[in-house]
C-alpha positions as CSV (number, residue, x, y, z in Angstrom):
1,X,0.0,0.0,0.0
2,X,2.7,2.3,0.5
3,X,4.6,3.7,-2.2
4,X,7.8,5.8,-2.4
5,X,8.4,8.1,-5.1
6,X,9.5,12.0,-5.5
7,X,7.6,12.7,-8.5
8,X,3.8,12.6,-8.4
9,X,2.1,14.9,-10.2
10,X,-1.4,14.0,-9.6
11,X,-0.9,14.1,-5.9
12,X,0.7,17.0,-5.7
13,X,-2.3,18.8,-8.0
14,X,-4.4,17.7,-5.6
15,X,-2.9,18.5,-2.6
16,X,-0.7,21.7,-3.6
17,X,-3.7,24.3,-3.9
18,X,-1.8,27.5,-3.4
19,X,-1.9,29.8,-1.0
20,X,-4.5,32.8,-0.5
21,X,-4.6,34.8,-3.5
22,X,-1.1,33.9,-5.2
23,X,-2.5,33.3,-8.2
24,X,-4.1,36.5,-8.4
25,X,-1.1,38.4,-7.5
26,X,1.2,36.6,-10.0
27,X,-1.3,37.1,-13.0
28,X,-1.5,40.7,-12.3
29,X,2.0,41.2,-12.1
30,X,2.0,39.6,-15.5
31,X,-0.6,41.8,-16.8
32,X,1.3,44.7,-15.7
33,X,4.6,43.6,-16.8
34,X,3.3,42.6,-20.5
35,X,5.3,39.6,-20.8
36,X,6.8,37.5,-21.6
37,X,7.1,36.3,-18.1
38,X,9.7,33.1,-16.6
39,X,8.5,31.0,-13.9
40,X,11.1,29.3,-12.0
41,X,10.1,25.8,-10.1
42,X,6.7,25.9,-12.2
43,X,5.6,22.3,-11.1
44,X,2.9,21.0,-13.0
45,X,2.1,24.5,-14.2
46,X,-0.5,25.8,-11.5
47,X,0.6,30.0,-11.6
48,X,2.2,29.5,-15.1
49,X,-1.4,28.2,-16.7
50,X,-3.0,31.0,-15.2
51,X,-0.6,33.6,-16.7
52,X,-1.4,32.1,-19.8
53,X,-4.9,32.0,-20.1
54,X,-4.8,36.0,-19.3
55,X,-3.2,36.2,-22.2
56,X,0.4,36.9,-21.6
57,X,3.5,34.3,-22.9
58,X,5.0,32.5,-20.2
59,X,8.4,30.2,-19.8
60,X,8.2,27.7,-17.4
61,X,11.6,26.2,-15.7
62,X,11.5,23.4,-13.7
63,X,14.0,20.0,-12.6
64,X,11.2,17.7,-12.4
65,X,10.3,15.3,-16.0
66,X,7.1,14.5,-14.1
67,X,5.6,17.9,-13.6
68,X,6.8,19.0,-16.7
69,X,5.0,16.4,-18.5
70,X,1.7,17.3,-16.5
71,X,2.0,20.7,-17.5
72,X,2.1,20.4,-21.0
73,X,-1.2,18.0,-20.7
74,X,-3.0,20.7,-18.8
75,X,-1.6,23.1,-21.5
76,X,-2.9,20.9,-24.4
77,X,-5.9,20.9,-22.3
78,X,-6.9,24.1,-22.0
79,X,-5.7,24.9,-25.3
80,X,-2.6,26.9,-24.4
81,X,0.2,25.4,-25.7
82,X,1.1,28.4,-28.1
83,X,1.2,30.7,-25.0
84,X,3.7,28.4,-22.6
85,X,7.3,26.9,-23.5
86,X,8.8,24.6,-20.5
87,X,12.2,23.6,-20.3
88,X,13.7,21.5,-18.1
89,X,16.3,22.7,-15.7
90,X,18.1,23.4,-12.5
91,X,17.3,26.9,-12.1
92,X,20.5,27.4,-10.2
93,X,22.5,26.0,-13.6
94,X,19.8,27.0,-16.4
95,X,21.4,28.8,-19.8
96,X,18.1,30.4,-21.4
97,X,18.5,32.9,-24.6
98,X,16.2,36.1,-23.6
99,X,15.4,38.4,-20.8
100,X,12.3,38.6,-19.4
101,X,10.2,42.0,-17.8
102,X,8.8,39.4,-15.1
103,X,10.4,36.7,-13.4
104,X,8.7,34.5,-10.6
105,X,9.3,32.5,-8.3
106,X,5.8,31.5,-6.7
107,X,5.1,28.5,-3.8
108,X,8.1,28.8,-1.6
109,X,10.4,27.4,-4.5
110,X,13.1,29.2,-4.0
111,X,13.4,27.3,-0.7
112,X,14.1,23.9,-2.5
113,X,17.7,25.3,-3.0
114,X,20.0,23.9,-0.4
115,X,22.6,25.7,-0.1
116,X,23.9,29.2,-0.2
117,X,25.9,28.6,-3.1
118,X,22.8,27.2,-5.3
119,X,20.7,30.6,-4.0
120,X,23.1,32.7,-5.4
121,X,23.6,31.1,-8.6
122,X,19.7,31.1,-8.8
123,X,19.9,34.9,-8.4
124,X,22.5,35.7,-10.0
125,X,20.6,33.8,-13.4
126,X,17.5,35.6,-12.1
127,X,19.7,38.8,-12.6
128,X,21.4,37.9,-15.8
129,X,18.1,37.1,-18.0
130,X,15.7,39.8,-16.0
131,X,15.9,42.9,-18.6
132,X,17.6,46.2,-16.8
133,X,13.6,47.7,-15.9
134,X,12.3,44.4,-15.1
135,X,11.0,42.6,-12.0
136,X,11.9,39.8,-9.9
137,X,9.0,39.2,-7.5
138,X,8.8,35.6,-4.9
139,X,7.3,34.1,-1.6
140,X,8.6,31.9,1.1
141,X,7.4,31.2,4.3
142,X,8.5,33.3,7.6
143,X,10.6,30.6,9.9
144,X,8.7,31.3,13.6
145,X,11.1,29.5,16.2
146,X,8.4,28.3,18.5
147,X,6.8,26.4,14.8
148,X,10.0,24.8,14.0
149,X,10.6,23.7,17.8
150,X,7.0,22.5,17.7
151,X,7.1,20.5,14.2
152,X,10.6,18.8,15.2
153,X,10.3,15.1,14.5
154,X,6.8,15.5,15.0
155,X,3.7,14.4,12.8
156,X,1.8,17.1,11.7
157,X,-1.8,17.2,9.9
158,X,-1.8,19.1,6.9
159,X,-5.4,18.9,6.0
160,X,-7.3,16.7,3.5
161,X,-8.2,17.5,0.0
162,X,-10.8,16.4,-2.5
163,X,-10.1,14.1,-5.5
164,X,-11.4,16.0,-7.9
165,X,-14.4,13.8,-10.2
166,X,-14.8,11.2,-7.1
167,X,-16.3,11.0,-3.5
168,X,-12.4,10.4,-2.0
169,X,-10.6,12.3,-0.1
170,X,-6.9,12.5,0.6
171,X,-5.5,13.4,4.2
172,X,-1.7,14.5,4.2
173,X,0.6,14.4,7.2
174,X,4.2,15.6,7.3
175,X,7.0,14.4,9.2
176,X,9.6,16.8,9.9
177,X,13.0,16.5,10.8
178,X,15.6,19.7,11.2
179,X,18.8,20.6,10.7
180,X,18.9,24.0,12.5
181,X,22.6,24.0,12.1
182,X,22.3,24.2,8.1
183,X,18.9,25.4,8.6
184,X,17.2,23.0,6.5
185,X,14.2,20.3,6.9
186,X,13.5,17.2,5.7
187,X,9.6,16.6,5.0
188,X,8.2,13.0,4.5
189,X,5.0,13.8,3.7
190,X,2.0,11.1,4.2
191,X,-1.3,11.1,1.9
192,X,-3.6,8.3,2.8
193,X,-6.2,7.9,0.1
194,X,-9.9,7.4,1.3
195,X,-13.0,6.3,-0.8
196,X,-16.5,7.7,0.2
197,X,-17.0,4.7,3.1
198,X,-13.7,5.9,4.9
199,X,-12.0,3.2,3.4
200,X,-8.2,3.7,2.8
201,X,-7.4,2.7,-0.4
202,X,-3.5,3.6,-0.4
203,X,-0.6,5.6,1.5
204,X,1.3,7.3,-0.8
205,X,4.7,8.6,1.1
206,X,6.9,11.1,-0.8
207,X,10.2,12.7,0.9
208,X,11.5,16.3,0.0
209,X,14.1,18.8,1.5
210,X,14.2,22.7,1.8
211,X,16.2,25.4,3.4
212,X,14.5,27.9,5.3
213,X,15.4,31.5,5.5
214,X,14.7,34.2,7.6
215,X,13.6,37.6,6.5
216,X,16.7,39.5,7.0
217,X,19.0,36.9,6.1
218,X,16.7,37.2,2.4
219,X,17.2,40.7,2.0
220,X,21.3,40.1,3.0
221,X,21.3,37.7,-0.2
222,X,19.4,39.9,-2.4
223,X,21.3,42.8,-1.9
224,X,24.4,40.5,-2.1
225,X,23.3,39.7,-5.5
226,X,22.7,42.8,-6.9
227,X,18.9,43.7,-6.2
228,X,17.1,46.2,-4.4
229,X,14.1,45.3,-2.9
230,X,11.0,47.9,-4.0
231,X,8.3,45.7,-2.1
232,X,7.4,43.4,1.0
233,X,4.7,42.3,1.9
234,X,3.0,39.5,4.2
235,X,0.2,38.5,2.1
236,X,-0.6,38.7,-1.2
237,X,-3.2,40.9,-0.8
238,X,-0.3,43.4,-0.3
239,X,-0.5,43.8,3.7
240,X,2.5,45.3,5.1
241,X,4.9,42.8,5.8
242,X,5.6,43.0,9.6
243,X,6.7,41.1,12.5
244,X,3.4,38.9,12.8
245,X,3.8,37.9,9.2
246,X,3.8,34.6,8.3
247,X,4.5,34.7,4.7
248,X,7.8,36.9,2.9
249,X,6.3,38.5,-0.9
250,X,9.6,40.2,-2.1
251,X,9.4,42.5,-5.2
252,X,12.7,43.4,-6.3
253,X,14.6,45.1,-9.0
254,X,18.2,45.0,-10.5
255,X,20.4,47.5,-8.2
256,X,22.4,50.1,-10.4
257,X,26.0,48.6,-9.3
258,X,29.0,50.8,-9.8
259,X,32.4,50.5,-9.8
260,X,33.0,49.0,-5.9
261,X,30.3,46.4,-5.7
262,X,31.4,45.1,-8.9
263,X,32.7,41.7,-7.3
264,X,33.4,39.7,-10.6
């Protein structure tokens, strides 16, 4: 009954819903920034589809065959496939060919990078192929002490979800283990699959690692990297981004560098 794999696109689509308005915010960024637009860590094409049904052309980057191929199903789909190009890639090693007025990273992506090194490469792409007035605009999740002390090789419940065109649900749990000293986590994540009598007709177990950041430590690396930050908020309904925050939405620019920050 238990199965072990990192790449499952139809579980994750129906158990990665987004957070509160993100979609919104990233197709109106789109909108504003005319496209084309480059999604980095697109999945199986959630904020990227969206993008393109308003209308504007989108890349989507992501390391994960998988998703990829999901996403260009949903795309044939819904009809979309002359708005979206994917390519597969490491965004911390991709090579791409144009700049871009908009690039994204949405769903706490950026936080799949491990190390300090692979953040800075990422950002340092992000700069290279974002054109001089463009924007660089992302979310990840605000580390609260007490939370990670709390969650420490602990199950948590994450909630249950809907298969969408059945009567079954699916109930996640995550089991968490940190590495405070590197400051990263490693999730295995638990979906039990239900049919409408409360049966369970699988366990699906997938395993994934992040790094977590905290706020200031972000704008340290962006800065680092050659951006200045134009906008923070906490949700994406623009709220002032604050101590009580629990999400980081960073909108940032490419910072005029002169002759002593050049670094190489």
């Amino acid at each position: 009954m238990e199965q072990y794999a990192y790449d499952l696109p139809d579980y994750y689509d129906w158990t990665s819903t987004g957070l509160d308005r993100d979609v919104t915010y990233y197709v109106d960024l789109a909108k504003a920034s005319g496209g084309p637009v480059l999604e980095l860590g697109c999945g199986t094409g959630r904020i990227s589809l969206a993008i393109a049904r308003a209308g504007i052309p989108v890349v989507g980057v992501d390391n994960s065959p998988a998703m990829l191929n999901r996403a260009r199903q949903k795309a044939e789909q819904m009809e979309l496939t002359d708005k979206i190009e994917w390519i597969e890639a490491d965004m911390a090693r991709m090579e791409l060919t144009e700049q871009f007025p908009l690039i994204i990273i949405p769903y706490r992506s950026f936080l799949h990078l491990l190390t300090v090194n692979d953040q800075v490469e990422t950002l340092k792409r992000v700069r290279r192929y974002l054109t001089d007035d463009g924007l660089f605009a992302f979310n990840i999740f605000v580390p609260k002490l007490w939370d990670l002390i709390e969650k420490d090789s602990k199950l948590s419940y994450c909630g249950a979800f809907p298969v969408p065109g059945t009567q079954e649900l699916i109930e996640v749990n995550d089991y968490t283990e940190f590495d405070h000293y590197r400051q990263t986590a490693r999730v295995i994540r638990y979906m039990d699959r239900y049919d409408k009598e409360g049966r369970q007709l699988e366990r699906v177990r997938v395993q994934f690692d992040l790094r977590y950041l905290f706020p200031t430590e972000c704008f340290h690396l962006l800065t680092l990297c050659g951006f200045q930050i134009v906008n923070s908020y906490g949700t994406f309904h623009r709220s002032t981004f604050d101590e009580f925050s629990e999400e980081l939405i960073i909108e940032a620019v490419k910072r005029k560098i002169g002759r002593d920050d050049r670094h190489g």
